[in-house]
C-alpha positions in Angstrom: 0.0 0.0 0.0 1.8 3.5 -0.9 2.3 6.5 1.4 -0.7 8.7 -0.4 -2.8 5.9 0.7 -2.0 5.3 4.1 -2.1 8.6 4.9 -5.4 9.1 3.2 -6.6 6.2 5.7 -5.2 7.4 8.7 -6.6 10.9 8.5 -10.2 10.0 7.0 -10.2 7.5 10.4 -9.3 10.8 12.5 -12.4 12.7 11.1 -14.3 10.1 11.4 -13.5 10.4 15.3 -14.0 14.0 15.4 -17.7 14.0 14.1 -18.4 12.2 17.4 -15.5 13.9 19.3 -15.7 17.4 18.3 -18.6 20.2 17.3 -17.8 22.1 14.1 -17.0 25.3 16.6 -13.6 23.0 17.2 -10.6 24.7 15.5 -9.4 20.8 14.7 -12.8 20.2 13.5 -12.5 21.8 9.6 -8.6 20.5 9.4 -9.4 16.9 10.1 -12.0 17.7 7.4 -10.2 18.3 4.6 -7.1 16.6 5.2 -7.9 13.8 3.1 -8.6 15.5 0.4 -5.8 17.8 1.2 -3.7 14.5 0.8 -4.9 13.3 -2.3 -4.4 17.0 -4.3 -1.1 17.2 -3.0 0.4 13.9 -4.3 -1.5 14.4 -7.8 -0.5 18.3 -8.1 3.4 16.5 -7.3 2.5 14.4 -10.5 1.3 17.1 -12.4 4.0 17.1 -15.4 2.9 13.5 -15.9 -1.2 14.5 -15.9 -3.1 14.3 -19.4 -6.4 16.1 -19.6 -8.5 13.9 -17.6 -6.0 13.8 -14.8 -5.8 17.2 -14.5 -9.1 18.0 -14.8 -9.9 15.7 -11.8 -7.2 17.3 -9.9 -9.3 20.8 -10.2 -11.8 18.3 -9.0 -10.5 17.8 -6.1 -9.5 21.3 -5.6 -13.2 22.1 -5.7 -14.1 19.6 -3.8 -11.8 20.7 -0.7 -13.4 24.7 -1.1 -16.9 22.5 -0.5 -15.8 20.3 2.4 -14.4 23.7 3.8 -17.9 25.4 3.6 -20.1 23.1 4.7 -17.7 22.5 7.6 -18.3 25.7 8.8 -20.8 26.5 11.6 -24.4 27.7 10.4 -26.7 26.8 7.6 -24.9 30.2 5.6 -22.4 28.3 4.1 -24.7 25.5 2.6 -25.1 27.3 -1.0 -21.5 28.4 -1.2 -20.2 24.8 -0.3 -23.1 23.3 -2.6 -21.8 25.6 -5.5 -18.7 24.4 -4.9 -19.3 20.5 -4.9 -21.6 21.4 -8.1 -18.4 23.0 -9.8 -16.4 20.3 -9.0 -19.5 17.3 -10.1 -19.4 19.3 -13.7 -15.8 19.1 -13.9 -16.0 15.3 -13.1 -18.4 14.7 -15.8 -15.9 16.3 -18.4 -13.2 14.3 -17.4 -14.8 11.0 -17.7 -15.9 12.6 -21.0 -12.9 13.1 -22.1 -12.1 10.6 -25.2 -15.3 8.7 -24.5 -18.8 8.2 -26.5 -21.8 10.1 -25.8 -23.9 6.7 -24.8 -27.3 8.5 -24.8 -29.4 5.4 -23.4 -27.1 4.9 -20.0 -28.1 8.1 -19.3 -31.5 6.8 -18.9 -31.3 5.1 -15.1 -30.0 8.2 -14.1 -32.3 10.3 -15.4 -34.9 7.8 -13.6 -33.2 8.0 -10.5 -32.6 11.9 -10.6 -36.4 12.3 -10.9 -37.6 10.1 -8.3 -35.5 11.4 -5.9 -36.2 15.2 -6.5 -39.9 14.4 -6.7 -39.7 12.8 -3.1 -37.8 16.5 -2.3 -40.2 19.0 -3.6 -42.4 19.5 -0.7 -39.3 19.9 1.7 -36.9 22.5 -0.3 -38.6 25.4 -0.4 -36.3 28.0 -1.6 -33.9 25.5 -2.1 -35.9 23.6 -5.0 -33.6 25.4 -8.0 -30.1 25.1 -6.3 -30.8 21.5 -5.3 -32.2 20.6 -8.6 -29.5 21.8 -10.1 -26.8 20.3 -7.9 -29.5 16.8 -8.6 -28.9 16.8 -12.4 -24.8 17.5 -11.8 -24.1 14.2 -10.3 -26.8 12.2 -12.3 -25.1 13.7 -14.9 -21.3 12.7 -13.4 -22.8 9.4 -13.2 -24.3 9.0 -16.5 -20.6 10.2 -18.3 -18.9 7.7 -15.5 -20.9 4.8 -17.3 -20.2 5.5 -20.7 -15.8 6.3 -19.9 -14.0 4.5 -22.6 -11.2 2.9 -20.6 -9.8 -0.7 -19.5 -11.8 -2.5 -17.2 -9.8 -1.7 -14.0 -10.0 2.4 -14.6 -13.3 2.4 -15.6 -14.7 0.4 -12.7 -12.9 2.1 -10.3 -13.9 5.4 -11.9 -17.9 4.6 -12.1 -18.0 2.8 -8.4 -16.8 6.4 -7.5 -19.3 8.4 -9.3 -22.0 6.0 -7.9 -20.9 6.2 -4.6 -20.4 10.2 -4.5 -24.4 9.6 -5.6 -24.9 7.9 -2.9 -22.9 10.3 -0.1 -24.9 13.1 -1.9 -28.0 11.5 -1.7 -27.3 10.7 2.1 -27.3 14.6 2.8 -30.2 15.2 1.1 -32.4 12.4 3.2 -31.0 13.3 6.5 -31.4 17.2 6.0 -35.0 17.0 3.8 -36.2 13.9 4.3 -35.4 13.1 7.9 -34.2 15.9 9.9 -34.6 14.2 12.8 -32.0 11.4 11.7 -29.0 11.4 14.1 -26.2 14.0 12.7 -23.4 12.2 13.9 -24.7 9.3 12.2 -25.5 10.9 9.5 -22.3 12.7 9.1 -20.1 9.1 9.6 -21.8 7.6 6.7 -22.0 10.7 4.3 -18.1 11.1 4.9 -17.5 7.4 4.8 -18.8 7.1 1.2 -17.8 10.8 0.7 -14.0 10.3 1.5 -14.4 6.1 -0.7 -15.8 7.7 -3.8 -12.8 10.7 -3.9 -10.2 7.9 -3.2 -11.8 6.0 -6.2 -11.8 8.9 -8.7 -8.5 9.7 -7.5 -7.2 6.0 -7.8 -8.7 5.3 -11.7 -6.3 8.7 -12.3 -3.1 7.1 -10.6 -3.7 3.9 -12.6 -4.4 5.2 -15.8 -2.0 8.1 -16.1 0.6 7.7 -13.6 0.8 3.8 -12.5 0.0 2.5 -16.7 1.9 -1.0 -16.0 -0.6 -1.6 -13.4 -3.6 -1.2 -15.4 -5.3 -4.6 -16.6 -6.4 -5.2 -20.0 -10.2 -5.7 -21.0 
C-alpha cells in the first residue's frame, strides 16, 4: 500500500473520530475535514508534469471539492449554498473528465435520469427556496454518473472510476435524506456515513487517475 494511501486512511479515520468527538465550533474540526482530500491534491498536483487532460481536470476536482468540504464544515446553515456551489463546480468538472475521449452513450443516461427524478420528486415538498439550487446540484451528479458509465477505458480504470461516481451519488443522496427527508436522523450518524462514502468515492476517482495516467503498468487489459 503506498504513502498517499495510508495517509489518506489514517486521517479520513481521525475525522471520522471527530464527528463524534468534536462540534464544528472545534478549530481541529474543519482540518481533520479536509485533510484527506488535502492529501490526495497534493500527491497528484506532485505528479502534475505526468497529468493528461483527464488527470488534471480531476485534480481541479478535487480542488473544488476541498473549497466544499471547507464550507459546509463551517458553523451555520450560511455556508450550505456556497459549499453546494462548490461541490456542483467540481460534479461538472468530473463529468468532463470521464468525458474526455469517450462516447456520448445517450441510453445509460437513462437510469440516471430515472433515478434523478424520483428522488427530486420525493424533495419538492421539503426544499422550499432550495428547490432550484438543489435541482440543479440533482442533475450534476446524475449527470457525473451517467458520463462515469459510458468512460472509454480498460476494465480496472473504468470500474474504479464509475464505483466512484455512484458512490459520490450515494454520499450526496445521504445529505439530502438526513437534512429534507429526515431531519430528525442522528447527525453524527448521518455525518459518519455521508463522509465514509464521501472520502471512498474521492479515493476511487483519484485512484482510476493514478492507474491510468501515472501507474500505466498496473492497469489490466479488457
Amino acid at each position: 500500500m503506498t504513502k498517499d494511501i495510508v495517509l489518506f486512511g489514517i486521517y479520513s479515520i481521525l475525522h471520522f473520530i471527530a464527528i463524534f468527538a468534536l462540534t464544528r465550533e472545534s478549530v481541529f474540526f474543519l482540518p481533520l475535514k479536509i485533510i484527506p482530500i488535502l492529501i490526495l491534491i497534493v500527491y497528484l498536483a506532485k505528479e502534475r508534469a505526468k497529468l493528461q487532460k483527464r488527470g488534471k481536470l480531476v485534480l481541479f476536482g478535487l480542488i473544488f471539492s476541498l473549497f466544499g468540504d471547507s464550507f459546509l464544515a463551517l458553523p451555520g446553515n450560511q455556508f450550505f449554498v456556497p459549499g453546494l456551489g462548490s461541490f456542483l463546480i467540481a460534479q461538472l468538472i468530473y463529468s468532463y473528465a470521464f468525458s474526455v475521449g469517450s462516447k456520448l452513450a445517450p441510453l445509460r443516461a437513462i437510469p440516471f435520469v430515472i433515478f434523478g427524478l424520483l428522488f427530486f420528486y420525493q424533495l419538492v415538498p421539503h426544499l422550499g427556496a432550495l428547490l432550484i439550487p438543489v435541482g440543479v446540484y440533482i442533475s450534476a451528479i446524475c449527470l457525473m454518473g451517467w458520463r462515469s458509465s459510458a468512460r472509454v477505458a480498460d476494465s480496472r480504470v473504468y470500474g474504479l472510476g464509475l464505483f466512484g461516481a455512484l458512490i459520490f451519488m450515494i454520499s450526496d443522496s445521504i445529505i439530502a435524506y438526513s437534512m429534507f427527508l429526515n431531519p430528525s436522523m442522528d447527525r453524527q450518524v448521518a455525518g459518519l456515513l455521508i463522509m465514509v462514502t464521501y472520502y471512498l468515492a474521492q479515493l476511487l476517482i483519484y485512484l482510476a487517475t493514478k492507474v491510468e495516467e501515472l501507474n500505466p503498468t498496473d492497469r489490466k487489459s479488457t
